[in-house]
C-alpha positions as CSV (number, residue, x, y, z in Angstrom):
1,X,7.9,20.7,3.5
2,X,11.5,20.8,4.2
3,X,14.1,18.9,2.1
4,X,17.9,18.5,1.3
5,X,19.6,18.9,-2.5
6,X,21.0,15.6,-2.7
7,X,23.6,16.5,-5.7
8,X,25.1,19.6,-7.7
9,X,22.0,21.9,-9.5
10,X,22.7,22.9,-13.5
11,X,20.8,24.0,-16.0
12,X,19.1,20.7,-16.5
13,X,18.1,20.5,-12.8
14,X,17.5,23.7,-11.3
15,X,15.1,26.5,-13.3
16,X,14.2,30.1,-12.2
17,X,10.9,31.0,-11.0
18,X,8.7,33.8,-10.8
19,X,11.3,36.0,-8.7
20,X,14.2,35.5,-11.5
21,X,17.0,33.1,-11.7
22,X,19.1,32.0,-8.7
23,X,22.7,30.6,-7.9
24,X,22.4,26.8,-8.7
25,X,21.9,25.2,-5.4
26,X,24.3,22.8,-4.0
27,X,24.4,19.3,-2.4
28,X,23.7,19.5,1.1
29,X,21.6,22.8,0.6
30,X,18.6,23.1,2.5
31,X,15.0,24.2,0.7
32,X,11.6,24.6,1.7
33,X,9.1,22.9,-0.9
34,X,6.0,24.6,-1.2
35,X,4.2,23.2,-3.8
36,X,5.1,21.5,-7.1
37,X,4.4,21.1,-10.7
38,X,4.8,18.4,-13.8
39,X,6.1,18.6,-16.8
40,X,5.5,16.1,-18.8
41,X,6.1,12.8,-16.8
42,X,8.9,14.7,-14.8
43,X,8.6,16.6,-11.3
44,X,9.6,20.0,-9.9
45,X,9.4,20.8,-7.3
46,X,9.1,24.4,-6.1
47,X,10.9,26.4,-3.6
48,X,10.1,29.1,-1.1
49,X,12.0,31.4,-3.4
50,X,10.6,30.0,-6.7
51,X,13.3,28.0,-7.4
52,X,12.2,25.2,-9.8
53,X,14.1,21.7,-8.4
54,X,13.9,18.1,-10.3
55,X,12.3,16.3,-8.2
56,X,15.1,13.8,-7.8
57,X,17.5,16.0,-6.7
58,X,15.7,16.8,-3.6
59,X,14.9,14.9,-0.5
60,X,11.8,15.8,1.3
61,X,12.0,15.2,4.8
62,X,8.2,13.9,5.5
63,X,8.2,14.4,9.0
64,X,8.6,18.2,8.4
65,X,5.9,20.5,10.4
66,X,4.8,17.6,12.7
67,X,4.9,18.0,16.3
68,X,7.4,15.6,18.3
69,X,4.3,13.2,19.0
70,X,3.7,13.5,15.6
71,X,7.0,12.0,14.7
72,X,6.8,8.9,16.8
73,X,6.1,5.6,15.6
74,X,6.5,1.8,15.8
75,X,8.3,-0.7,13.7
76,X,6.4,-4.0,13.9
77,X,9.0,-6.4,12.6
78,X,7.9,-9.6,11.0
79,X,11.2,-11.1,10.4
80,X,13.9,-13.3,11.6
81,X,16.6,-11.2,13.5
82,X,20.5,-11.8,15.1
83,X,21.6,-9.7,18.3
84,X,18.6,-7.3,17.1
85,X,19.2,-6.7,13.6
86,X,16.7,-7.7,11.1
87,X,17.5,-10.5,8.7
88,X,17.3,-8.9,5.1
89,X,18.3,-12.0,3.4
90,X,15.7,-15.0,2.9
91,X,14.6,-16.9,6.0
92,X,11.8,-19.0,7.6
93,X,9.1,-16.6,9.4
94,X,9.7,-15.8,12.7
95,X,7.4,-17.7,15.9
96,X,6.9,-13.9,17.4
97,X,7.2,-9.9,16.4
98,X,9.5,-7.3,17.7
99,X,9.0,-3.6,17.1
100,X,11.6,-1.0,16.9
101,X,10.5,3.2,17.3
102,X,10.4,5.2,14.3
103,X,11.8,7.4,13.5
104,X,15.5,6.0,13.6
105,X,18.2,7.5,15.2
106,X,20.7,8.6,12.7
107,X,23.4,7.9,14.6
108,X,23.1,4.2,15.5
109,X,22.5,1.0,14.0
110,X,18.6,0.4,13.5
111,X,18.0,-3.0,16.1
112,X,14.8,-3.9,17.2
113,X,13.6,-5.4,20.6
114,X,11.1,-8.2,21.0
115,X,7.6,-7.2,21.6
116,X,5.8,-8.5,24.3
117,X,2.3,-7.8,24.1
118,X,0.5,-6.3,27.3
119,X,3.2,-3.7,27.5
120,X,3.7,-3.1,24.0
121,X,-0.3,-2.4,23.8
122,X,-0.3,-0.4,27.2
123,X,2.6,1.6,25.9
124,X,1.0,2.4,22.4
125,X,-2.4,3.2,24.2
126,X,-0.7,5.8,26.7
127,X,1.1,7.3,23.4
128,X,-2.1,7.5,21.3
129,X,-4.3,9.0,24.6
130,X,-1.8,11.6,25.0
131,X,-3.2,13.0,21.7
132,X,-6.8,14.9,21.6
133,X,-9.4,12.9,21.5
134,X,-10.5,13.4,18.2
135,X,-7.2,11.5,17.4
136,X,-8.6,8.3,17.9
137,X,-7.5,5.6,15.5
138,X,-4.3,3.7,15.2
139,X,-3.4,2.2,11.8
140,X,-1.3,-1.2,11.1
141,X,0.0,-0.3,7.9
142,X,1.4,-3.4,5.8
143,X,3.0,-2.6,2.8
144,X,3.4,-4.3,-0.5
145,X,6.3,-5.3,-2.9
146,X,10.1,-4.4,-2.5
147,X,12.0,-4.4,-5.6
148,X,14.9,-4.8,-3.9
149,X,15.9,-6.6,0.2
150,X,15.3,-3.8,2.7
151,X,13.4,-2.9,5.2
152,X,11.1,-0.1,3.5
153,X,11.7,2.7,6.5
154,X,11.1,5.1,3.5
155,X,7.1,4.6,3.6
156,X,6.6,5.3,7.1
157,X,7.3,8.8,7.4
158,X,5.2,9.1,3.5
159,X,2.3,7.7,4.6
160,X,2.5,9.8,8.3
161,X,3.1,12.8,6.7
162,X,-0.1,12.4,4.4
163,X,-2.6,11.8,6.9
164,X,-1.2,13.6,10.4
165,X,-0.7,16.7,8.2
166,X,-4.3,16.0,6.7
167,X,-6.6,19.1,8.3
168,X,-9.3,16.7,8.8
169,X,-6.7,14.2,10.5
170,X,-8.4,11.7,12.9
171,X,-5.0,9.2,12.9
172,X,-3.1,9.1,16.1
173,X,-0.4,7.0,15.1
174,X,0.8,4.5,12.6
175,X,2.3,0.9,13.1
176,X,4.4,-0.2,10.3
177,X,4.6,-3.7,9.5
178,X,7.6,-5.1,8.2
179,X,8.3,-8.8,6.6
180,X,10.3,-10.1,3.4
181,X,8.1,-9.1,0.3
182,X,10.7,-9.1,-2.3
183,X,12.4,-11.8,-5.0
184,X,11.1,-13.0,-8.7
185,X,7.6,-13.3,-9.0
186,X,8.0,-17.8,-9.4
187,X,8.5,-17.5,-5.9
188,X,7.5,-14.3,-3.8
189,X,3.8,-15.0,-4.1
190,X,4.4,-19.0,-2.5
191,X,6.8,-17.5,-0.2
192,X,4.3,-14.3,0.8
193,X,1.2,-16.2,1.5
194,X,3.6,-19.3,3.6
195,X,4.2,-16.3,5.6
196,X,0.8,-15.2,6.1
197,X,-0.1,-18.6,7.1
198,X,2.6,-19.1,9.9
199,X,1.9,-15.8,11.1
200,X,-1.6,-17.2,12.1
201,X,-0.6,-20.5,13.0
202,X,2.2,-19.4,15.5
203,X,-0.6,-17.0,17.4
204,X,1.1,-13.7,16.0
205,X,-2.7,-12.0,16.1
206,X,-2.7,-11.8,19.6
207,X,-0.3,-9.1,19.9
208,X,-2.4,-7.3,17.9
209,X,-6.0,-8.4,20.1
210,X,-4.2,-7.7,23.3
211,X,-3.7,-3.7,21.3
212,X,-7.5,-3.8,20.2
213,X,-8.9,-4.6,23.9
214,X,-6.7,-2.0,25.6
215,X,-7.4,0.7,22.6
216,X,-11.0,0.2,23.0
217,X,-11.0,0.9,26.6
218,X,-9.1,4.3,26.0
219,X,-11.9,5.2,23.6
220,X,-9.5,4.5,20.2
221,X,-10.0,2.0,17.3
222,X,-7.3,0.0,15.9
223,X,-7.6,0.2,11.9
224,X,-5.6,-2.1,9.1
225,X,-4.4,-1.0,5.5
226,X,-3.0,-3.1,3.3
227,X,-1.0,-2.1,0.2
228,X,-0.1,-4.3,-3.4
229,X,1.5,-7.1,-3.0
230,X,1.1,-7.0,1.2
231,X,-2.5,-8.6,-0.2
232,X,-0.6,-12.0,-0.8
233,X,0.8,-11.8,3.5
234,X,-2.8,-11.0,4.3
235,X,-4.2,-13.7,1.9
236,X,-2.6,-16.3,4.3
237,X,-3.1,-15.4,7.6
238,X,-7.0,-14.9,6.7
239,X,-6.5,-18.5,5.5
240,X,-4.4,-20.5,7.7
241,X,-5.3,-23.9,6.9
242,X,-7.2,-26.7,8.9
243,X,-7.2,-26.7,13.0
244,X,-6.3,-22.6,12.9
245,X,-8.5,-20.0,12.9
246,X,-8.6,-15.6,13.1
247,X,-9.9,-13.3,15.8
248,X,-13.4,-11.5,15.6
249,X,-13.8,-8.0,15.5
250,X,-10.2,-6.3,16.0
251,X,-10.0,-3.8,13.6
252,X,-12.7,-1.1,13.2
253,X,-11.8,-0.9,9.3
254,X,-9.9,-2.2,6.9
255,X,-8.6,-0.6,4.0
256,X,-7.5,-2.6,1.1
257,X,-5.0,-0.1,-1.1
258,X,-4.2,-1.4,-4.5
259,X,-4.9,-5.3,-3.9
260,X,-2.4,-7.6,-5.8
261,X,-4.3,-10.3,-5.8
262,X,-7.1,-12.3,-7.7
263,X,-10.4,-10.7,-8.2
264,X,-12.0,-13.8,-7.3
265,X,-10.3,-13.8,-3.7
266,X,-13.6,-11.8,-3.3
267,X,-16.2,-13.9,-4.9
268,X,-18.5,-16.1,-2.5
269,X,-16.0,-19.3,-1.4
270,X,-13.5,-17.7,-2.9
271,X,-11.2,-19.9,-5.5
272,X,-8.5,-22.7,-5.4
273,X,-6.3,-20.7,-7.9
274,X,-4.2,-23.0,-9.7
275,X,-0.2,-22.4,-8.8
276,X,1.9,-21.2,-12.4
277,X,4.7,-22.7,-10.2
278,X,3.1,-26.3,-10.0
279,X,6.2,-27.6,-11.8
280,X,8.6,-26.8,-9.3
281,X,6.5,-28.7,-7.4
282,X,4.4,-25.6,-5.8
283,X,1.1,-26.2,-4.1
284,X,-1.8,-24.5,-4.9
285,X,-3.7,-21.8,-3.1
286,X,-6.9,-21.0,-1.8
287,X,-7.7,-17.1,-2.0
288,X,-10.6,-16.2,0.2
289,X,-11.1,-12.5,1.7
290,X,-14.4,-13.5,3.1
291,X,-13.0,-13.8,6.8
292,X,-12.0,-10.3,6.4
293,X,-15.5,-9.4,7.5
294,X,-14.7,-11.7,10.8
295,X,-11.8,-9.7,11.4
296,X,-13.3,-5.9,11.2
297,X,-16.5,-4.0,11.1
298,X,-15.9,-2.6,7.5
299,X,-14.0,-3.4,4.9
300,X,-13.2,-1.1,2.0
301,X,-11.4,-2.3,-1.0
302,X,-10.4,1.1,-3.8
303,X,-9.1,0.5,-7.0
304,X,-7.8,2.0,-10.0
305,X,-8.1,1.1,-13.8
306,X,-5.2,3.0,-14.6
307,X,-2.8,1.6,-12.2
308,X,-0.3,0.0,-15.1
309,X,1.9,-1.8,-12.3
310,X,-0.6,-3.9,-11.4
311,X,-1.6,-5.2,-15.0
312,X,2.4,-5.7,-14.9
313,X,1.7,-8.1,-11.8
314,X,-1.2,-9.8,-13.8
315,X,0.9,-10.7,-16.6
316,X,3.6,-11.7,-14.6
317,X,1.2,-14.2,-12.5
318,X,0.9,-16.0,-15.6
319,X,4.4,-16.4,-17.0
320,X,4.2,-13.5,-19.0
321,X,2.2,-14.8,-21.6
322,X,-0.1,-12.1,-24.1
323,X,-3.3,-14.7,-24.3
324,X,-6.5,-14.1,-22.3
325,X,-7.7,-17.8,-23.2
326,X,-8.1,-20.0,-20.8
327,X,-5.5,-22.8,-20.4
328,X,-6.1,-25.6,-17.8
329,X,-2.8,-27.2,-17.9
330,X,-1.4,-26.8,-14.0
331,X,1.2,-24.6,-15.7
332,X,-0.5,-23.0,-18.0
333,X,0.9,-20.2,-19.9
334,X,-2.2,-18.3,-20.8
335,X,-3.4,-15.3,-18.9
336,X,-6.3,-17.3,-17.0
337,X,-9.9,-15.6,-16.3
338,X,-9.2,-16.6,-12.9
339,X,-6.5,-13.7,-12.5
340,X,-7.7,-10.5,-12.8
341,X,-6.3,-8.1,-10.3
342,X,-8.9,-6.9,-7.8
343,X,-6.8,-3.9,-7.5
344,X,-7.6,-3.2,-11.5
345,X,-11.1,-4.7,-11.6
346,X,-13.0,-4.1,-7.8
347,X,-16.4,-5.3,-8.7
348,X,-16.7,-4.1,-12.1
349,X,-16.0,-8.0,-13.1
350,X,-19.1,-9.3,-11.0
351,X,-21.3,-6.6,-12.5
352,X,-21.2,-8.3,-16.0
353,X,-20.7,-11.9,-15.5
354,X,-23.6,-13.3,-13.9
355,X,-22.2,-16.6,-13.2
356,X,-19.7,-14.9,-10.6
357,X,-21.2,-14.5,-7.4
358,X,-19.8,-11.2,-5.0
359,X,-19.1,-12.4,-1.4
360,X,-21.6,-9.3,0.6
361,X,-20.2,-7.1,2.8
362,X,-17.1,-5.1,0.8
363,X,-17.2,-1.7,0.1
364,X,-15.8,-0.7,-3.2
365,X,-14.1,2.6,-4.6
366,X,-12.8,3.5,-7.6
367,X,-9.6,6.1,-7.3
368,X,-10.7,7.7,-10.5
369,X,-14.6,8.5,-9.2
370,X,-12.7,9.9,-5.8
371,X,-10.5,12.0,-8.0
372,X,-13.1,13.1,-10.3
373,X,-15.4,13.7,-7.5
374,X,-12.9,15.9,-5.6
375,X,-14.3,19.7,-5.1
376,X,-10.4,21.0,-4.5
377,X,-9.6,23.4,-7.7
378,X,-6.0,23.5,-7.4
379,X,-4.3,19.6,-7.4
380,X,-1.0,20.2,-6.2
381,X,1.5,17.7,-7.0
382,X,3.4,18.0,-3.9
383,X,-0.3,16.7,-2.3
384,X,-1.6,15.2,-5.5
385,X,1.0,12.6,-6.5
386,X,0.5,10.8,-10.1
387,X,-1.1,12.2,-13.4
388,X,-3.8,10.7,-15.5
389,X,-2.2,7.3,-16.5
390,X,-4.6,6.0,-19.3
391,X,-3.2,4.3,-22.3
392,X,-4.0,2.3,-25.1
393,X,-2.1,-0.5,-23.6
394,X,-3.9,-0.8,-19.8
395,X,-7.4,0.1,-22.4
396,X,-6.4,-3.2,-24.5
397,X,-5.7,-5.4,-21.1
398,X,-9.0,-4.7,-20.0
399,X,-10.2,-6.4,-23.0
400,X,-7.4,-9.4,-22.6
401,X,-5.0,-8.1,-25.1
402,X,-2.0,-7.8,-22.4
403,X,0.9,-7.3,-25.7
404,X,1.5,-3.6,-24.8
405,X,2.1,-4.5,-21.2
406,X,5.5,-4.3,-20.6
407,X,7.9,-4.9,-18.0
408,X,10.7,-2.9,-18.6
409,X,8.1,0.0,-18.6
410,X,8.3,-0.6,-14.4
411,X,12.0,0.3,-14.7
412,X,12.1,3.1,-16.6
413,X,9.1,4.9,-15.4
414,X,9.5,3.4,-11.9
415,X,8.8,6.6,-9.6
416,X,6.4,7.8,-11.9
417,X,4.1,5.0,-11.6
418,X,5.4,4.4,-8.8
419,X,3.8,7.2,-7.6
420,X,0.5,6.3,-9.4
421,X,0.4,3.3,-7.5
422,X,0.7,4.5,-4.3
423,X,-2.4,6.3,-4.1
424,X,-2.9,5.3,-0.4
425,X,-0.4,8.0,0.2
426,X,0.4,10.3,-2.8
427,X,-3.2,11.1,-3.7
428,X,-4.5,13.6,-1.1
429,X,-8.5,12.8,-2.4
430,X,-7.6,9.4,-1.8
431,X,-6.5,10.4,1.9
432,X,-9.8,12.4,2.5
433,X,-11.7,10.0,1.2
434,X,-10.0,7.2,4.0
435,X,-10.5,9.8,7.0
436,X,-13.8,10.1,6.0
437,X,-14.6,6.5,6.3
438,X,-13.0,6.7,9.5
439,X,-15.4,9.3,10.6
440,X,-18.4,7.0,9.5
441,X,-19.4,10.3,6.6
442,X,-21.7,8.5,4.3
443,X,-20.1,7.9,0.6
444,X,-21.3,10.2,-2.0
445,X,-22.8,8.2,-4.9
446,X,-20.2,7.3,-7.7
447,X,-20.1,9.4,-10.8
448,X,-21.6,7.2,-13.7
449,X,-18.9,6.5,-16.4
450,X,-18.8,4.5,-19.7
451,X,-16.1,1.8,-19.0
452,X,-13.8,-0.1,-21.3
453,X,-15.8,-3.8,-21.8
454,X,-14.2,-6.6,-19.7
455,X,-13.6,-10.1,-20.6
């Protein structure tokens, strides 16, 4: 992979490898990574000399060693815009989508267009059929939490560069949805599923049933993964509300990543979960992923016991408070039992409490039992993107102690975990394991494992 030395090398930044030590490299140099290594929590990365590079000092270019068809994307843009530029600052959803292509040009301002959709499908279906035909399915790829406004280009080219450079690669191309998914936590999940909702109610699905029809005909599939905190967005538009309703059957999969969102969004009915921000005058939620199955074929939901972000989102849900009791005051401060995050839990929850009943119909996977299960020898971190994460502190939230969760942990080992959390993308088992399902290869039974106990 190709990259860029984005500041002066030293001592503390550049080491010798195997071939002996080197001049220090210099901004603006250009490398080619090979591989990488850890040590510790920090990353090198590896040159095509030896060279040993902190990972922060160099930028990968992701698109590196794809073809020019490989490189070419869409930007679906789910946000309010002036003379083509989207609006980064808070503002009411938009009544339609425009799309911009991806990669960027460097050299001019990024605007998008508005999307209309018989020729935006037509245009994406000649794209896709230009491709051989066992490159047959298009994703949607909504991503999750910002934790600062932008737009988020940065994932595109990651999660391209993961799965078109795959050898067992069956994606033809990737839309990447945009919208606003950033702010304090009182506010972003209220403002996130409003979103959702509007989406549905202002007809945005058609653009994407008008895609489906005209990919089926050309032999494709249109696919949607969902990442963190996109699960809020997707939450309401499953759910718009009285006198609305979803499409049938428009995606051939889709592929919950990391859900940020309750575990009992899953359970039959789903639940009215009560809203922490009730006095600000917040209204409360219904979290259902039952229609889910209405909108797709098969629905796969993976998740990870390690993922310490997402115990972060838990806590935060609740005010930040330590206690697992339950509280019913409207605001209550405890941690409730009716938030555990389905991206920590999957099923796991449902398999000891009889009282909970598991909507049919979701496939589960747990990111460890893929990793375990995972016959390569050699886990490159270049491919293989976090470490083992396990700590007393994510072992002690399983059991409702949430004390040694902290927030300031998010800041100071941001890209670490980070990384860990974006297993949709930085985990290469993980990626096999999704072009798998695609190809319709039957799931290997899950190792058996003694699990931390769950309350």
């Amino acid at each position: 992979m190709e990259g860029i030395i984005n500041d002066d090398l030293d001592q503390q930044s550049q080491r010798p490898g195997a071939n002996g030590p080197r001049p220090f490299l210099k901004r603006g140099n250009k490398v080619t990574v090979t591989s990488a290594e850890y040590d510790g929590r920090t990353l090198w990365h590896i040159t095509s000399d030896g060279t040993k590079v902190i990972g922060n000092k160099v930028e990968l270019d992701a698109y590196s060693g794809l073809s020019a068809l490989d490189k070419s994307h869409f930007f679906i843009c789910y946000r309010q815009q002036k003379a083509g530029i989207p609006v980064i600052d808070m503002a009411d959803a938009p009544d339609k989508l425009y799309f911009a292509n991806l990669p960027p040009s460097p050299d001019r301002d990024f605007r998008v267009t508005e999307l209309f959709p018989e020729v935006w499908a037509t245009g994406v279906t000649q794209a896709v059929s230009r491709l051989p035909e066992s490159r047959k399915h298009v994703f949607v790829y909504i991503h999750g939490f910002d934790w600062e406004p932008g737009l988020k280009l940065e994932l595109a080219p990651q999660f391209v560069q993961s799965y078109l450079a795959h050898p067992e690669n069956s994606v033809a191309n990737v839309l990447y949805f945009g919208w606003p998914s950033y702010g304090w936590r009182k506010k972003a999940d209220d403002r996130s599923i409003g979103y959702g909702e509007q989406f549905t109610r202002n007809g945005l699905f058609e653009y994407f049933e008008v895609l489906s029809r005209k990919l089926k005909e050309a032999g494709k599939t249109l696919n949607l993964v969902v990442h963190s905190f996109g699960h809020q967005l997707l939450n309401g538009m499953i759910n718009p509300g009285e006198g609305h309703s979803i499409p049938t059957g428009i995606f051939e999969n889709i592929f919950l990543m990391a859900p940020d969102v309750t575990h009992l969004a899953v359970q039959q009915g789903g639940v009215q979960l009560r809203n922490m921000r009730r006095k600000f005058k917040g209204p409360h939620f219904h979290y259902n992923y039952t229609p889910l199955k209405q909108l797709a074929k098969h629905v796969h939901i993976y998740y990870d016991p390690s993922d310490y972000l997402l115990y972060v989102s838990s806590k935060q849900f609740n005010l930040n408070a330590n206690t697992a009791a339950f509280d019913p005051r409207p605001d209550a401060e405890g941690l409730t039992s009716d938030f555990r995050n389905l991206g920590s839990y999957g099923d796991k929850i449902f398999q000891k409490d009889p009282n909970l009943k598991l909507e049919d119909g979701f496939n589960f996977y747990n990111v460890l039992d893929i990793i375990k299960q995972d016959t390569d020898v050699q886990a490159d971190p270049l491919y293989y993107g976090f470490l083992n994460n396990e700590d007393n502190a994510m072992a002690n939230a399983r059991e409702g102690d949430y004390s040694g969760i902290k927030l300031l942990s998010t800041f100071w080992d941001r890209y670490y975990l980070m990384n860990h959390h974006a297993y949709l993308f930085s985990s290469r088992p993980v990626v096999a394991h999704v072009l798998q399902r695609l190809a319709g290869v039957p799931v290997q039974p899950h190792v058996n494992e003694e699990e931390a106990p769950i309350v």
